[in-house]
C-alpha positions in Angstrom: 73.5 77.0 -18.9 71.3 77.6 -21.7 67.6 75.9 -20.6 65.3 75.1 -23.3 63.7 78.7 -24.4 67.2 79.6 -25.3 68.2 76.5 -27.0 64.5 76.9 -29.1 65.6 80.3 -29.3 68.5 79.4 -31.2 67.0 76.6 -33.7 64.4 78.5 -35.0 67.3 81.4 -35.5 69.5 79.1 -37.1 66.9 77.3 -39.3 65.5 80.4 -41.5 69.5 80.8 -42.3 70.6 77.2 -42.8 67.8 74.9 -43.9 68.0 74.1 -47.7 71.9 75.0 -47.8 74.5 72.9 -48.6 77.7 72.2 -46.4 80.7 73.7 -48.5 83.5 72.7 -45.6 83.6 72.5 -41.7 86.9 73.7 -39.8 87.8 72.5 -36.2 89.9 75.0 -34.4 89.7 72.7 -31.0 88.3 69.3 -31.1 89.0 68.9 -27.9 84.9 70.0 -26.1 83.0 67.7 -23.7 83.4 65.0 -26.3 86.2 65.0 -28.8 84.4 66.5 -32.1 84.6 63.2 -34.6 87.6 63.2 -37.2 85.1 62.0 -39.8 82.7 64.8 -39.1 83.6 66.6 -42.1 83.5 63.6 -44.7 79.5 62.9 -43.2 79.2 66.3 -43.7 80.5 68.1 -46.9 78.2 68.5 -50.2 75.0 67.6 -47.6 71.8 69.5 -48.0 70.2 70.7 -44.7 67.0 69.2 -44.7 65.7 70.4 -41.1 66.9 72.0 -37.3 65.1 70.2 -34.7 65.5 70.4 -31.2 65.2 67.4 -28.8 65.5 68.8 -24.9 68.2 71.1 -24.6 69.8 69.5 -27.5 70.2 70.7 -31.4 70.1 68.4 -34.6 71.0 69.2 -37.7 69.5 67.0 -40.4 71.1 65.8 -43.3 70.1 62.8 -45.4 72.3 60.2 -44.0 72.2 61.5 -40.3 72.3 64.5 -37.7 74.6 66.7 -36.3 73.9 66.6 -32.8 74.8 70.3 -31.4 74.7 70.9 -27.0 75.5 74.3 -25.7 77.0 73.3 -22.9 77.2 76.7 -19.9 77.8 79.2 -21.9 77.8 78.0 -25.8 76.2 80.1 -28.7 76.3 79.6 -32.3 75.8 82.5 -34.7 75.3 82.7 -38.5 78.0 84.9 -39.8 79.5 86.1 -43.2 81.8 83.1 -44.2 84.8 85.4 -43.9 84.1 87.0 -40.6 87.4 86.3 -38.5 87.5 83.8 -35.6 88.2 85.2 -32.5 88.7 83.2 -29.0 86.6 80.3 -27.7 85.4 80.0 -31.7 86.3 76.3 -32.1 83.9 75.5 -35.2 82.2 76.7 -38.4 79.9 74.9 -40.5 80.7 76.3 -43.8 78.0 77.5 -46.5 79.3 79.3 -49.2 78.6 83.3 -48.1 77.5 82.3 -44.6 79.0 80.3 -41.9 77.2 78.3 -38.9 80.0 79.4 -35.3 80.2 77.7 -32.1 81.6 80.1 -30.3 81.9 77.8 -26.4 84.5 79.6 -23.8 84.4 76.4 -21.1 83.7 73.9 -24.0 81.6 72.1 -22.4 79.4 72.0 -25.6 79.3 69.1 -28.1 79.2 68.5 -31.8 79.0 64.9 -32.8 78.0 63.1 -35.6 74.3 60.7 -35.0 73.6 58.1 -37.5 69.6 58.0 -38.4 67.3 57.6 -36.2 68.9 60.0 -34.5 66.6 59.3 -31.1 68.7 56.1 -30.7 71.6 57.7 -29.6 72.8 57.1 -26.0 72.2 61.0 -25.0 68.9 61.1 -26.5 67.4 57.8 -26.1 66.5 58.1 -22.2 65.2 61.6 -22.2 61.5 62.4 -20.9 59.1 64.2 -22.1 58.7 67.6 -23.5 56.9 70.3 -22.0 55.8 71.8 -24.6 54.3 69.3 -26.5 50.2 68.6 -26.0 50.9 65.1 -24.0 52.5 67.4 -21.0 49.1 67.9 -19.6 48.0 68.0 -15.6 46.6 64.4 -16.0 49.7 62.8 -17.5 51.9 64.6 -14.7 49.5 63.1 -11.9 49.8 60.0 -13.5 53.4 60.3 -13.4 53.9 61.1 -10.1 52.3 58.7 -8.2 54.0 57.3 -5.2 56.9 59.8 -6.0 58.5 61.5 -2.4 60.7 64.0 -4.6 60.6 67.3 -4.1 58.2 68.5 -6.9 61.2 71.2 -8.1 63.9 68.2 -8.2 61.5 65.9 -9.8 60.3 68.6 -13.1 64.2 69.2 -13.2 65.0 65.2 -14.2 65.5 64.9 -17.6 64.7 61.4 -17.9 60.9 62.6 -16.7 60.4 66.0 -18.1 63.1 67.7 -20.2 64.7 71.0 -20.5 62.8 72.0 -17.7 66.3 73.7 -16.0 66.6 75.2 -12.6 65.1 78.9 -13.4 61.9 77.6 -14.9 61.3 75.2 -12.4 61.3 77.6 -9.7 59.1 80.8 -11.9 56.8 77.8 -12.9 56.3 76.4 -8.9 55.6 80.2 -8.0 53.4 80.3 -11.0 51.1 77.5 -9.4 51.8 78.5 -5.7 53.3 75.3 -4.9 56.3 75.4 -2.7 59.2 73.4 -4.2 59.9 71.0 -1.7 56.5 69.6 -2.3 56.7 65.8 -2.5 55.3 65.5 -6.3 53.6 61.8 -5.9 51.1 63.7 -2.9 49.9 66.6 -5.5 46.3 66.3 -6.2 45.5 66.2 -10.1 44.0 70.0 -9.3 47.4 71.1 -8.6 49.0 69.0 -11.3 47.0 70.2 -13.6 47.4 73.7 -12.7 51.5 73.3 -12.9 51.5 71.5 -16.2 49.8 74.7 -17.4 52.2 77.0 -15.7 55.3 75.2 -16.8 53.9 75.9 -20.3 53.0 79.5 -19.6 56.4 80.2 -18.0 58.4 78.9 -21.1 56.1 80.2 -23.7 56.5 83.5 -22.0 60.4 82.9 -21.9 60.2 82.5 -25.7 58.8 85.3 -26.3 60.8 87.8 -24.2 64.2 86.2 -26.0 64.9 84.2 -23.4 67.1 84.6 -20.6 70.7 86.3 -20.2 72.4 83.6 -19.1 76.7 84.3 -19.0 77.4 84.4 -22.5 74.0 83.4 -23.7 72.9 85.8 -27.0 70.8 84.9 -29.5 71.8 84.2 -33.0 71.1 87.7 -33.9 73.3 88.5 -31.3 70.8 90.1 -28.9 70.0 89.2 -25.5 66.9 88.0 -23.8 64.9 89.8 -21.4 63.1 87.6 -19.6 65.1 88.0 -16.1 63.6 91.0 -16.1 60.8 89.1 -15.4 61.4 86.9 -12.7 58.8 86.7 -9.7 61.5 84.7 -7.6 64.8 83.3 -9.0 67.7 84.8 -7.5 65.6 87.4 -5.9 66.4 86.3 -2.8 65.9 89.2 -0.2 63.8 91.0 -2.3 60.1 91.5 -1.8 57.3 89.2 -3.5 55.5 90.8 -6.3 52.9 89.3 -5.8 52.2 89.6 -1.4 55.6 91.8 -0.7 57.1 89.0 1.7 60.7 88.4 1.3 61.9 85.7 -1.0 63.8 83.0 0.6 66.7 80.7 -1.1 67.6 77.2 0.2 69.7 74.9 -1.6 67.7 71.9 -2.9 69.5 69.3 -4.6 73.0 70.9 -4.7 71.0 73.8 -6.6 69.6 77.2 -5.3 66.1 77.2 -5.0 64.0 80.0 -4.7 60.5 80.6 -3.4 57.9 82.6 -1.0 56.7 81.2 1.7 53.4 82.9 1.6 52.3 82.1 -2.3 53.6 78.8 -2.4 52.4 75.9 -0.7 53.5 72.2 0.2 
């Protein structure tokens, strides 16, 4: 699944080609995604001027004056800016039309979305609950000490809840533990504001860094240019199980931690 430096990846790609334009037409090839695309969603949308792409956790909205189109990946969605003429070719189920250029989802397990959100968009049930984000200058060490007081969850399981910390998926969360040599089964609420501190930075380093490498390849995940990221190449531990550290050459171990693999070493990372 796309994690959040692909989905950022992907709004600031679409946004130097879409903001400013206005909506010409919208065709549905399958309606039929995680939820059923809205039959209305061409009326909201025609003769609309794109005022702004944001990005709210792993989640894209496309701003017009009277609302959003709110835009999820899902596993293995992309969208890509395209000549309004290219062909459509499997698993493309929608363009947002713009005169020369088109706006393609292009989802093989449709398990994205694409649903109209009535302003303020934050009121909607999907993005009403969701945490904080990690970026942003309030994710700090002292508000994630704060936070996880009296918390026995497993540090990894705990940055991975979106309704604490979002888009925070289950390949940052283990390069970000390594980062700050703590071992992911960790209780969070017994971390000492050192080591807090010390993650909050590394879960910004680690997705910063993502950002800039293109993010990661992920199934079907390209960019909108169509290129792949690189930052796997990258990885200090996830799915290197079996392989030595780079850092102190031990083997890297997996254990399954919250129906998810989890991967760590057990001499650079500590409970």
């Amino acid at each position: 699944m796309p994690e959040l430096p692909e989905v950022e990846i992907t709004r600031r790609g679409i946004a130097e080609h879409i903001v400013g334009r206005t909506v010409s037409g919208l065709v549905v090839r399958q309606p039929r995604l995680r939820y059923l695309v809205p039959d209305d969603l061409a009326t909201h949308l025609r003769n609309q001027r794109i005022e702004a792409v944001r990005r709210r956790a792993k989640y894209l909205l496309l701003e017009v004056a009277t609302g959003s189109v709110l835009i999820h990946l899902g596993m293995s969605g992309s969208l890509r800016v395209l000549p309004s003429d290219t062909p459509a070719q499997k698993h493309d189920h929608i363009d947002i039309l713009f005169d020369q250029r088109m706006l393609r989802l292009h989802d093989p397990r449709r398990f994205g979305a694409v649903l109209w959100v009535p302003h303020p968009a934050q009121e909607h049930a999907l993005l009403a609950h969701l945490g904080i984000e990690p970026l942003e200058e309030q994710f700090n060490g002292a508000w994630l000490f704060a936070a996880t007081r009296k918390s026995p969850t497993p540090i990894k399981l705990w940055l991975m809840n979106a309704q604490r910390v979002v888009g925070v998926g289950n390949i940052y969360a283990s390069e970000s533990l390594f980062r700050a040599g703590i071992h992911p089964s960790a209780p969070a609420g017994k971390l000492s504001a050192r080591r807090c501190a010390r993650l909050a930075e590394c879960v910004k380093s680690t997705l910063q860094d993502a950002l800039a490498a293109g993010g990661s390849t992920l199934r079907d995940f390209v960019a909108v240019n169509g290129n792949s990221g690189y930052f796997q190449q990258n990885y200090f531990v996830y799915a290197r199980e079996g392989e030595p550290c780079r850092i102190c050459t031990t083997l890297i171990r997996k254990e399954v931690m919250g129906q998810r693999s989890t991967f760590f070493c057990v001499r650079c990372q500590r409970a």
